[in-house]
ZALO-661053 format. One record per atom (N, C-alpha, C): x, y, z. Coordinates in steps of 0.05 Angstrom, whole numbers, plus 5000, padded with zeros to 4 digits. Example, Ala and Ser with C-alpha at 12.3 -4.5 7.8 and 13.67 -1.06 7.14 Angstrom:
2
526448865156524649105156526449345156525749555142527349795143525850015157
//
This chain:
274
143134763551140434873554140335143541138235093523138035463514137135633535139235883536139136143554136336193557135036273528132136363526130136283546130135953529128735803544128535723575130935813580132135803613130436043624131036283607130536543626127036543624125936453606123036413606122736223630124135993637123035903660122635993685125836083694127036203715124536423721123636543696120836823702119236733717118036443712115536343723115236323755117736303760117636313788118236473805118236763794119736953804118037043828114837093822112937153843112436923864113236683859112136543882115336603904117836683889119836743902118336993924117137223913115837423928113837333950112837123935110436933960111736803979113436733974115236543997116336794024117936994007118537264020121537164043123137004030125036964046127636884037129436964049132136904036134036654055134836524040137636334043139636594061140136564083142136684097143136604118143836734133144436644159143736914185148737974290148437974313149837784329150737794344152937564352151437574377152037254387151337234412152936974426152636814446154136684455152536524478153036254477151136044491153135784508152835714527155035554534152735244541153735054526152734814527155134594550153234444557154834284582152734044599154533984612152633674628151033684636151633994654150034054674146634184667145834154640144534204639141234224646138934344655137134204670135634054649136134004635133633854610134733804590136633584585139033534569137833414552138833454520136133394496138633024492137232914481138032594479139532744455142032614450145032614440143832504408144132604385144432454356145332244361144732024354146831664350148331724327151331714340152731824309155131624323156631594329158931394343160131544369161431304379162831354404166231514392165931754414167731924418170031784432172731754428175331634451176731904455177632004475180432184467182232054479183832124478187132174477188232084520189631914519190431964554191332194557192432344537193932554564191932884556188932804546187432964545185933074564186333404574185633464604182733634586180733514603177333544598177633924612176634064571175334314581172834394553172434574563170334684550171334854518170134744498171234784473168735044461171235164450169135444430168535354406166135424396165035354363164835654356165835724337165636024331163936054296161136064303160236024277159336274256159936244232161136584220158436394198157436734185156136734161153036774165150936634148148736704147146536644171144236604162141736554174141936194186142936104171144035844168145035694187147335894199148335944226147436084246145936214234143936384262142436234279141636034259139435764265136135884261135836144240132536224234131836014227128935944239126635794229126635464247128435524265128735324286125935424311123935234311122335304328122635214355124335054359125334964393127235184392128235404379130035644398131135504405133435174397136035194400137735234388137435424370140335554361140435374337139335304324139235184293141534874294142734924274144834634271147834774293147435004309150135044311149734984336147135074354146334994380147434624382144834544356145134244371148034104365149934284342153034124342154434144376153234374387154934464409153634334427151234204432150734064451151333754442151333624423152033384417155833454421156933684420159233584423160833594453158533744473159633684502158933524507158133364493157733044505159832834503161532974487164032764486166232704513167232574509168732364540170132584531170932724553174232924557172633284549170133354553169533484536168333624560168333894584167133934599164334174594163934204576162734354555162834504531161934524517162234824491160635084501162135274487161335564487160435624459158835784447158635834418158836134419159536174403160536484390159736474367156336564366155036574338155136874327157136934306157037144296155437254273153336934266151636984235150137164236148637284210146937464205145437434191143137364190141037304173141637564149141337464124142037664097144237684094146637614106149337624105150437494079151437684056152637564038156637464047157237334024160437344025162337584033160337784011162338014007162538184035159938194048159238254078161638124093161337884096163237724114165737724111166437734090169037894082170438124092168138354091169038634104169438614132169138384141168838494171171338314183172138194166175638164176177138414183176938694162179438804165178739004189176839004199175739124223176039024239176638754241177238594266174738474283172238594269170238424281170138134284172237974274171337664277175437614293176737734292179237694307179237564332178137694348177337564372176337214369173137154365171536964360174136854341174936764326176636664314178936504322180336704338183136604346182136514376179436494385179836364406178536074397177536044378175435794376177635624369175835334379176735004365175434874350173135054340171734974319170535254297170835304277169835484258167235344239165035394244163535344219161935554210162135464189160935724163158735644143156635824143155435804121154636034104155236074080154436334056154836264037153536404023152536383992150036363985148436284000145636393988144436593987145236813994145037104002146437213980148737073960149737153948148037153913146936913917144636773898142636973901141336993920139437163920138737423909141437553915142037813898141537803879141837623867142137653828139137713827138037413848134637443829133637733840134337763860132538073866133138293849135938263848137838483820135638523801135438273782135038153762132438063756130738133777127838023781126338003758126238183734124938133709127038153682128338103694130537893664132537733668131837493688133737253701134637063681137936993681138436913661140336683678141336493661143236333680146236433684146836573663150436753652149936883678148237103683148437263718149437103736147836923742149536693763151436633755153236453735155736343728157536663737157136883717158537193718158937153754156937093775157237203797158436993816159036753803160636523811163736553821164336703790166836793793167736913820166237153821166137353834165937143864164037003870163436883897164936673905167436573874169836433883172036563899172636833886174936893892174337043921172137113931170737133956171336923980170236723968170236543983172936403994174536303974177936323977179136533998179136853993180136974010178236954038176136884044175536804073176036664084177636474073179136224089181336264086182836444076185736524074186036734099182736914109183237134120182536944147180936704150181336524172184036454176184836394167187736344173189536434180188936714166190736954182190636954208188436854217188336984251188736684263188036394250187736254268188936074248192335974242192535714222191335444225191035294250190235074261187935004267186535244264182935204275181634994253180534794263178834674238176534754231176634784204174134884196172034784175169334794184167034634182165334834162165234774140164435064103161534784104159134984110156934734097155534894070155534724056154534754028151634864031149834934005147135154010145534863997142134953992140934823981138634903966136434783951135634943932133035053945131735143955128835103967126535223954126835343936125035313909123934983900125534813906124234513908121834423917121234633939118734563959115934753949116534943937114235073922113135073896115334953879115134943855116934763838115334623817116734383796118634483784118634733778120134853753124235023762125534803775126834843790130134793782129034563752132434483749134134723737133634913735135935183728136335273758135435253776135635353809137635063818137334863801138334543816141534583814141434743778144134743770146134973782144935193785146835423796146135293828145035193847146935153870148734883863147934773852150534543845153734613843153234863826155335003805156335153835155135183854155935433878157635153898155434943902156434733929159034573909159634533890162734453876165234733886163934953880165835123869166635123909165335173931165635143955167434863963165834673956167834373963170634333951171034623927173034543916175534683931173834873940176335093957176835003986174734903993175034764017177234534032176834403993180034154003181234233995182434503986185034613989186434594016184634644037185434664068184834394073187234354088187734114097186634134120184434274132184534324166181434464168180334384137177134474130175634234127173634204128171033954107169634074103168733994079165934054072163733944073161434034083158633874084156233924071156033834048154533864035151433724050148833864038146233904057144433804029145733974003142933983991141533863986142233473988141133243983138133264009138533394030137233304049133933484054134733684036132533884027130633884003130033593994129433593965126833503961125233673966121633673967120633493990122033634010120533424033120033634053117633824040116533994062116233974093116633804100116433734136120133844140121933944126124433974131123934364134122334394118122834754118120934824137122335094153120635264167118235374156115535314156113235434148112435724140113535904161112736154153114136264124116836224124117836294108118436134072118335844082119035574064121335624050123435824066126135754056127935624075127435674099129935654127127735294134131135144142130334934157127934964181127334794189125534764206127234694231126134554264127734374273128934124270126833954260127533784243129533764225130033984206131734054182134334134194134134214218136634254232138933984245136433864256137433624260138933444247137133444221139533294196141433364195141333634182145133664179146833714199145233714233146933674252148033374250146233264240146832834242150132824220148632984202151132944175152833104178153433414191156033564205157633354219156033164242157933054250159232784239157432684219158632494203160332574183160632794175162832954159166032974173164333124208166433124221168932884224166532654235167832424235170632284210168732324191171032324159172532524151172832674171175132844165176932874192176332754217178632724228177732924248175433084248175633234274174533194296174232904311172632784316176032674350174932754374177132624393177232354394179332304385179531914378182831814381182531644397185231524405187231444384
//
């Protein structure tokens, strides 16, 4: 594709990006899901859970690191986005006496952010106690460019900042590991949501493509990661995005990739099964 012709497109949409007024992202807080609950939401149909006989039933930590994503913004039932409903679909499992979540996301939160706050020790804790890690960033990282870049967007900025958001991304699962080798960990891919406002989108289609490869690729390096890619599930079907903003899932939109987290889960083994 000619650059030119690219950066002339990429222009056209720059103000309805300002009209929309919202970023791909993801304050820590902590929620404990369980049986006992008084108004227990009906369970995703995803398959039957088995564990293990000599499995003694306790309450499992989800420790979810990164953006808005994981914050769960734009969830209008206030359950805690896709991380709430993984943690209540997953005290539902036989042997399972509830989950705790340890949501450390931050709406605006880039890589490089999430990064720094390893050597401080802000995620040490949440980390080495969890049995589940899931993460989401990089659209915060995307974002920058266009705001950077707002009147001379080109596609080379993104590729140039790929690099940069690889070797990022790599050391956050190296610096997971530092604190926790065995934790499995759950990396969900971004998506384009420029889809929902505007036609003129396939240079936005290609740089998260170019972002959700370069993530799935570092991901199965770890034998003890999956990746879950989303972007398929966001692709001009406005009843999925939160309204005010028309970037952040909705509840609905949460739901899905809670359906497909755990069908990810399932194909990768982190799933209690005899």
């Amino acid at each position: 594709m000619d650059s030119a012709k690219g950066a002339t497109k990429l222009k056209r949409i720059l103000f309805i990006i300002f009209l929309a007024a919202g970023i791909l992202a993801g304050c820590s807080s902590s929620f404990i899901f369980g049986k006992d609950e008084a108004e227990p939401r009906v369970p995703i149909a995803f398959t039957e859970y088995r564990v293990p006989p000599n499995f003694v039933p306790q309450a499992l930590i989800i420790t979810a690191l990164g953006d808005s994503l994981s914050q769960g913004v734009g969830d209008t039932e206030n359950f805690g986005g896709y991380t709430g409903r993984l943690a209540d679909e997953i005290s539902e499992w036989p042997g399972v006496r509830g989950t705790i979540v340890e949501n450390t996301a931050k709406r605006g939160r880039r890589s490089d952010q999430l990064l720094a706050m390893f050597p401080k020790g802000a995620l040490t804790g949440p980390i080495s106690e969890a049995d589940y890690v899931t993460m989401t960033i990089g659209g915060n990282d995307i974002m920058k460019i266009v705001k950077r870049d707002l009147f001379s967007l080109n596609i080379e900025a993104f590729k140039d900042e790929l690099v940069l958001y690889e070797n990022r991304y790599r050391t956050i699962f190296k610096s997971i590991r530092a604190i926790n080798p065995s934790v499995p960990i759950i990396a969900i891919g971004i998506y384009n949501p420029f889809s929902l406002i505007t036609d003129e989108v396939e240079e936005f289609d290609e740089i998260i493509t170019n972002y959700n490869d370069a993530m799935k690729e570092i991901t199965e390096e770890d034998p003890l990661a999956c990746f879950v890619p989303v972007e398929d599930l966001f692709v001009s079907n406005d009843n999925l995005v939160y309204h005010t903003d028309f970037f952040h899932p909705n509840s609905k939109g949460y739901e899905l990739m809670t359906e497909r987290i755990l069908e990810r889960m399932g194909e990768c083994g982190f799933s209690y099964q005899e």
